[in-house]
C-alpha positions, 0 to 999 in steps of 0.5 A: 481458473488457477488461483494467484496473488495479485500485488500491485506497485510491486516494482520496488520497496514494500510492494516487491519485498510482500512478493519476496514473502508471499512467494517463499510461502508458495503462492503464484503470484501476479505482479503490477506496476508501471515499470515493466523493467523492475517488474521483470526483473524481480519475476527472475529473482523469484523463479531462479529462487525456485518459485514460480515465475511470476505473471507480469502485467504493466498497467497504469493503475491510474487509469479508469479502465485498469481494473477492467484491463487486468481482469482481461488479462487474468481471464486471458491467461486463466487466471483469477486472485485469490488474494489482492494485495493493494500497495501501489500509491505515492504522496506529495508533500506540501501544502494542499493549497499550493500543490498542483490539484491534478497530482492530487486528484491523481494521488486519490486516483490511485490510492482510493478509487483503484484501491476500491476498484481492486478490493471489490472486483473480485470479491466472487474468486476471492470467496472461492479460494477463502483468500483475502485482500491486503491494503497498504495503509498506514500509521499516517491513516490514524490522524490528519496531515498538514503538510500532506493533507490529502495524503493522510487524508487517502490512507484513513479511507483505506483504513476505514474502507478495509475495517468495514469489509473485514467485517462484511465478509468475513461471512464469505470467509474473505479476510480483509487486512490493513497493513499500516507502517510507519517510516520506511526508507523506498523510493516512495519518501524521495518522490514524495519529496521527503528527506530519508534521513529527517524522515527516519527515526531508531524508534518507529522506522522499519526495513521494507522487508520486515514490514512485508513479514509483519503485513504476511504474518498478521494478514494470514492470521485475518487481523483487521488491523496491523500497525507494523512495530512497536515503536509505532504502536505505542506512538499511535497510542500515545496520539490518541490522548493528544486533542486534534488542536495541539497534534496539528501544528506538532504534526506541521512542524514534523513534516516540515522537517522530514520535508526539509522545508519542501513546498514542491509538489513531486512526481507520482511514484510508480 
């Protein structure tokens, strides 16, 4: 079985740009999304650049039977992960009580219950090739959020989950990496209902690019956490010695903003 890097929502922002890196690094890699048209595309960018083409696999992460669909379609083709990189997500801003709860329920669906079924489906070839896993988090992980509470609230399990298995296997020489960035202009802001340029800021926004060199760098160094930038870093720093019942209404107030006063639930990203 020939060993590859699994990305999955690869198909635009942080996603594609972690492919761009993990292949001029020389990894083959397999890229997952709902849109194959993109998909495509950046698997020709990658072989006219001399890499590898990409294997790709349109598949709904959402669904309960995905990671039983891309495991039969790696077996198929003589595949198994060595590295699983978990990107695919989106949030809804809003308030959770007006939201619909079935885009809710599907937020959770994917950036918690595929985001597990990934990071544990393949612990064994993962071992075999002392690979790792890499899961999108972040900054919004490290405190709760009005405004996009269940968001924030997927994006601590991630942290939380990805810690845990850092230290559990370790052992099988698994590394386990929670990227966490900050604000980043993709098309996940506009489909979460966010305006780009409320939502970013000189002192904590980053190019999509250099959060994936960020997330690559600190994830074959086998950090268990790594907050991309250090505008982020100091906030989130600065955060710790703000108690809860003055940071929530502060935290509102900013996502109203970034929101420009939104209170409609979006569509899912891809």
């Amino acid at each position: 079985m020939k060993p590859v890097t699994l990305i999955t929502g690869a198909s635009a922002g942080i996603g594609a740009e972690l492919a761009r890196v993990f292949a001029a690094h020389g990894h083959e890699l397999v890229l997952v999304a709902r849109r194959e048209g993109p998909l495509a595309s950046l698997a020709e960018e990658i072989a006219a650049a001399g890499g590898p083409r990409p294997t790709v696999l349109n598949v709904d992460l959402g669904r309960r039977d995905a990671v039983s669909i891309l495991a039969s379609e790696l077996m198929a083709r003589g595949l198994e992960p060595a590295i699983v990189v978990n990107n695919a997500g989106f949030g809804l801003v809003g308030s959770a009580a007006t939201l619909s709860r079935h885009e809710q329920l599907a937020m959770i669906d994917l950036n918690v219950r595929a985001l597990t079924d990934l990071s544990l489906a393949f612990v064994e070839s993962l071992a075999r090739h002392r690979g790792g896993i890499l899961n999108v988090a972040s900054v919004a992980a490290f405190m709760p959020g009005p405004g996009m509470a269940v968001y924030y609230a997927s994006k601590a399990y991630v942290l939380s989950l990805s810690q845990a298995l850092h230290h559990e296997l370790s052992r099988h020489g698994v590394r386990v990496t929670a990227l966490c960035p900050g604000p980043v202009a993709t098309e996940f802001q506009a489909r979460a209902g966010l305006d780009s340029d409320r939502a970013q800021t000189a002192l904590l926004s980053l190019s999509a690019d250099r959060v994936a060199r960020i997330g690559y760098n600190g994830f074959m160094r086998g950090k268990r956490v790594v907050v991309a930038g250090i505008g982020n870093q100091i906030s989130l720093l600065l955060l710790r010695i703000v108690p809860n019942g003055a940071l929530l209404p502060l935290l509102h107030r900013a996502m109203r903003f970034a929101a420009g006063d939104a209170e409609q639930p979006r569509a899912p990203a891809s």
